[in-house]
C-alpha positions as CSV (number, residue, x, y, z in Angstrom):
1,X,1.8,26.8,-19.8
2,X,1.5,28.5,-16.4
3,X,3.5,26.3,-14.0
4,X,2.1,29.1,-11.0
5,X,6.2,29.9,-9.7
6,X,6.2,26.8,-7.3
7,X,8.4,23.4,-8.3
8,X,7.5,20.0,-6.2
9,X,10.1,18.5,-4.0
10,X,11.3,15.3,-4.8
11,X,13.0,14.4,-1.8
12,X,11.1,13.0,1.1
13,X,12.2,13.7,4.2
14,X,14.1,11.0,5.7
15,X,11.9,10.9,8.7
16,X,9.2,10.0,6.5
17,X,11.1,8.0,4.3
18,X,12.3,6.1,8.0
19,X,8.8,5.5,9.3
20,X,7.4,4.1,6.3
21,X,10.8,1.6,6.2
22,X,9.9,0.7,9.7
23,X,6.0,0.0,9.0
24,X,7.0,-1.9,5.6
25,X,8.9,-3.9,7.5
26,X,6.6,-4.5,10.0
27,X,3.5,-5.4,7.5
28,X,5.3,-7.3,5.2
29,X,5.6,-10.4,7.6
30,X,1.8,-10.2,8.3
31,X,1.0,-10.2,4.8
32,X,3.5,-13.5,3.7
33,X,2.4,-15.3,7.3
34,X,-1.8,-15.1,6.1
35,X,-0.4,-15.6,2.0
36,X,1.0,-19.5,3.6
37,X,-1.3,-22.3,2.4
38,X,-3.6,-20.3,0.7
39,X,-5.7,-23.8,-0.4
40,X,-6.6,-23.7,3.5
41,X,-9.9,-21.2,4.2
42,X,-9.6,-21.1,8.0
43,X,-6.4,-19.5,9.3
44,X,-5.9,-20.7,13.2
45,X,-4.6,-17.5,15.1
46,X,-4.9,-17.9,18.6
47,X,-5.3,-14.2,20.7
48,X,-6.3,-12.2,17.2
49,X,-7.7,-9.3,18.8
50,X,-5.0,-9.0,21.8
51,X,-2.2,-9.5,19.0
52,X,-3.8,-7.1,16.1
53,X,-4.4,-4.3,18.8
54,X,-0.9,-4.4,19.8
55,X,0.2,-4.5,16.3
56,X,-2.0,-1.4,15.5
57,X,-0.6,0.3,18.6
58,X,2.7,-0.6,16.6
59,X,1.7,1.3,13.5
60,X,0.2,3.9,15.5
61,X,3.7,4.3,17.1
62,X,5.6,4.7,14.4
63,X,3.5,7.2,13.3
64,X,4.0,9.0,16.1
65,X,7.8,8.7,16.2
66,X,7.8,7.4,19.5
């Protein structure tokens, strides 16, 4: 077997490994918050767009490392 002279790196690099941390930790709320009463079928959230674009910008500045 020809394994081409190259090896894959196991480590991620902690800047990586810090943003995605920071953007678990940030999705994981939104996730258990709409998971709450699940028998309900309407979910009240007042300001949806205004909050969810501010939460994207979020994400988006993480990403960034801002």
């Amino acid at each position: 077997m020809n394994d081409f002279g190259f090896t894959i790196e196991q480590d991620v690099p902690q800047e990586i490994d810090d943003r995605a941390e920071r953007m678990y930790d940030m999705i994981v709320p939104l996730i258990d918050n709409l998971m709450k009463n699940p028998e309900v079928e309407t979910i009240k959230w007042p300001n949806r767009e205004v909050k969810l674009q501010e939460f994207k910008e979020k994400l988006q500045d993480i990403l960034n490392d801002r």
